[in-house]
FIMI-260004 format. One record per atom (N, C-alpha, C): x, y, z; residue number from 0; atom name. Coordinates in steps of 0.1 Angstrom, whole numbers, plus 2048, in hexadecimal, padded with zeros to 3 digits. Layout:
<atoms>
[[X Y Z] NUM "CA"],
...
</atoms>
This chain:
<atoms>
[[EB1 5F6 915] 0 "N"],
[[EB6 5E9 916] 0 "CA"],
[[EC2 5E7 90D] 0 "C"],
[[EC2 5ED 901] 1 "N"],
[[ECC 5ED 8F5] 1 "CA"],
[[ED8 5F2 8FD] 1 "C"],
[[ED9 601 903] 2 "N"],
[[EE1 605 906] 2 "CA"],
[[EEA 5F9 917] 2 "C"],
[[EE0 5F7 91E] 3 "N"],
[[EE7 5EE 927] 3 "CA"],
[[EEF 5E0 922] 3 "C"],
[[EEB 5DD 91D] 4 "N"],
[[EEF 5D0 911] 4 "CA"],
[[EFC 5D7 90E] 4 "C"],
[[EF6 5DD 906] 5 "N"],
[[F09 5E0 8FD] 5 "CA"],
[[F18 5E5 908] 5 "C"],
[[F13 5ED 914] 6 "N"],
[[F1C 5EF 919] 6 "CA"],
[[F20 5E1 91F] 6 "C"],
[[F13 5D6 929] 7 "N"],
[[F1A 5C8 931] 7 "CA"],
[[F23 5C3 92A] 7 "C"],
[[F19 5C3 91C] 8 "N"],
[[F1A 5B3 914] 8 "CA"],
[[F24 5B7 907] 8 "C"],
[[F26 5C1 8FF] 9 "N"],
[[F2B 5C2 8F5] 9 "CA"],
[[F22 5C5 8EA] 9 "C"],
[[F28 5CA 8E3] 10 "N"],
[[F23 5CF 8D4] 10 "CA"],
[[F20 5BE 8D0] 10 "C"],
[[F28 5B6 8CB] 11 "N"],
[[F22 5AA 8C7] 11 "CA"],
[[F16 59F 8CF] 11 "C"],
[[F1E 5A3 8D9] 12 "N"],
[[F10 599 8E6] 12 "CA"],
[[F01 5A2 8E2] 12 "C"],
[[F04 5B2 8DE] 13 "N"],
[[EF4 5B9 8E3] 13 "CA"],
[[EEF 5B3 8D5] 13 "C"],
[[EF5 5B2 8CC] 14 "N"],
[[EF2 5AD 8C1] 14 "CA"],
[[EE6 5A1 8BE] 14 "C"],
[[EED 599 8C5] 15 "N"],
[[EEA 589 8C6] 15 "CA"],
[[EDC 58C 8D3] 15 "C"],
[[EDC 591 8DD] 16 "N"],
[[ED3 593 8E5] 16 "CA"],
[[EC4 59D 8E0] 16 "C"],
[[EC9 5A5 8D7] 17 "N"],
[[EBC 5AC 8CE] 17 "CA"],
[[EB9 5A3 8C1] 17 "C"],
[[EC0 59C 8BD] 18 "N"],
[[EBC 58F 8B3] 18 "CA"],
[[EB2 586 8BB] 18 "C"],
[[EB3 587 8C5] 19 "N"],
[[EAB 579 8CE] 19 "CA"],
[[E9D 57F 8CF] 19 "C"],
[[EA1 58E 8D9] 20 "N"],
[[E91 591 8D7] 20 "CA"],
[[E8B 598 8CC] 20 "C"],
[[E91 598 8C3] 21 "N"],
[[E86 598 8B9] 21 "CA"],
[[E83 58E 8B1] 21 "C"],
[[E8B 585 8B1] 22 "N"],
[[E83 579 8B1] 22 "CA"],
[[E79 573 8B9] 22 "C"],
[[E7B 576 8C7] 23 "N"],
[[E6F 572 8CC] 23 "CA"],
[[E63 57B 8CE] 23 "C"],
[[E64 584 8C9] 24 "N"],
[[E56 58F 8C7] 24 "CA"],
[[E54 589 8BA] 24 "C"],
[[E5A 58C 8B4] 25 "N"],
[[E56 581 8AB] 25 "CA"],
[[E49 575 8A8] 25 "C"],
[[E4D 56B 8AE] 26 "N"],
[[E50 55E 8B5] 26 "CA"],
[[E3D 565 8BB] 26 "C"],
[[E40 567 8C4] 27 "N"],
[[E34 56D 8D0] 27 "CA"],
[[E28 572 8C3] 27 "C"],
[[E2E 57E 8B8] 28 "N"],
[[E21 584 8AF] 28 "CA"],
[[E1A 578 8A6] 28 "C"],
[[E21 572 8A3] 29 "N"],
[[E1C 568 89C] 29 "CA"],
[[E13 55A 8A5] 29 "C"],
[[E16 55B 8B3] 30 "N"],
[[E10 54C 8B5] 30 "CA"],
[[E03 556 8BC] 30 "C"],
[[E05 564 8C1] 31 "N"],
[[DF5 56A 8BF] 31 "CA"],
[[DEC 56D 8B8] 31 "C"],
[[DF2 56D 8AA] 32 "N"],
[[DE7 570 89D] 32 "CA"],
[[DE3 564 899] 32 "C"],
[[DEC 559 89A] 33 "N"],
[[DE3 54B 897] 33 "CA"],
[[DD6 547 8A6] 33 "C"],
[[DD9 546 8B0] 34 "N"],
[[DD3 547 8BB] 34 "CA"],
[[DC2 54F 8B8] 34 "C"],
[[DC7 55B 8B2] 35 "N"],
[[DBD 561 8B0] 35 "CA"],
[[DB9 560 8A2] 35 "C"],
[[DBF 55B 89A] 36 "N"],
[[DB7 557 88B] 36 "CA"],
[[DB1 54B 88D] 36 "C"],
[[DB3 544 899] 37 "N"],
[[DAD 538 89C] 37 "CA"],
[[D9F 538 8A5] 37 "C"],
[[D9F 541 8A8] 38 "N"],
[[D90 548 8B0] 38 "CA"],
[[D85 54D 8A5] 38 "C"],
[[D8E 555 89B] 39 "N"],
[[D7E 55B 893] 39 "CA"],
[[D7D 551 88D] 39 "C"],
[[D6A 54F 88D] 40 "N"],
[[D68 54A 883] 40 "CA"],
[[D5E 556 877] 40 "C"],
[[D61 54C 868] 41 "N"],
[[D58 552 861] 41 "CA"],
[[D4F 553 860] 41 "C"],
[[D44 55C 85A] 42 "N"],
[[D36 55B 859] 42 "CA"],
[[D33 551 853] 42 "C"],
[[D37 547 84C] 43 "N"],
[[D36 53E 845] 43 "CA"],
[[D36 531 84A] 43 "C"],
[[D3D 532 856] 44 "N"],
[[D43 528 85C] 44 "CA"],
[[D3A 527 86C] 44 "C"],
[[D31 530 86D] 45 "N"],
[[D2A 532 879] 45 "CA"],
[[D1D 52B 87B] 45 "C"],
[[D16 528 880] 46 "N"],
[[D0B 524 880] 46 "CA"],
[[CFF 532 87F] 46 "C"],
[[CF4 52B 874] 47 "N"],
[[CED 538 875] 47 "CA"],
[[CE8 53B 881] 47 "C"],
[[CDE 549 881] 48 "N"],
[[CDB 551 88D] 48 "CA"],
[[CCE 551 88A] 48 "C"],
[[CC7 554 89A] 49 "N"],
[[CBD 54E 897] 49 "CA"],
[[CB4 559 88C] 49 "C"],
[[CB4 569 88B] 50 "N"],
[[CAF 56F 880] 50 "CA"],
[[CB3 568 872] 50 "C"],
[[CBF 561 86F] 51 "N"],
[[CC2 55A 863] 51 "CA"],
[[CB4 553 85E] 51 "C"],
[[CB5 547 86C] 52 "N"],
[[CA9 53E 86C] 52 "CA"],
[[C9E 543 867] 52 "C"],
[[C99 550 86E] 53 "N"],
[[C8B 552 86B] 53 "CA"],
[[C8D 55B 85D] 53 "C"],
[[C90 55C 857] 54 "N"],
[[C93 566 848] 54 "CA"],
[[C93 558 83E] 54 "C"],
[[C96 54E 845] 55 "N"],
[[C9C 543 839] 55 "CA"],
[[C8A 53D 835] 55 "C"],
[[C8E 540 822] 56 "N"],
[[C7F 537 822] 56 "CA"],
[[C79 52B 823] 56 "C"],
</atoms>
């Protein structure tokens, strides 16, 4: 892709067009790790199980 870029677009345009996407990979890694830091929960934060239950005195 780098190399089609620089011949269309120019040395300065491929510039400005590899700035974008990596900002948006970027952009993308970050709003998947919160996504997914928002799914785990902690052991702490779970409700116990039922083995918990029956161990508890």
């Amino acid at each position: 892709m780098e190399l089609v870029s620089e011949r269309v677009l120019g040395q300065e345009n491929s510039r400005y067009v590899r700035n974008i996407i990596k900002y948006w990979v970027a952009y993308r890694l970050i709003a998947d790790l919160e996504r997914e830091a928002g799914s785990i929960q902690h052991p702490q934060d779970s409700p116990p199980t039922a083995r918990a239950r029956q161990s508890a005195p």
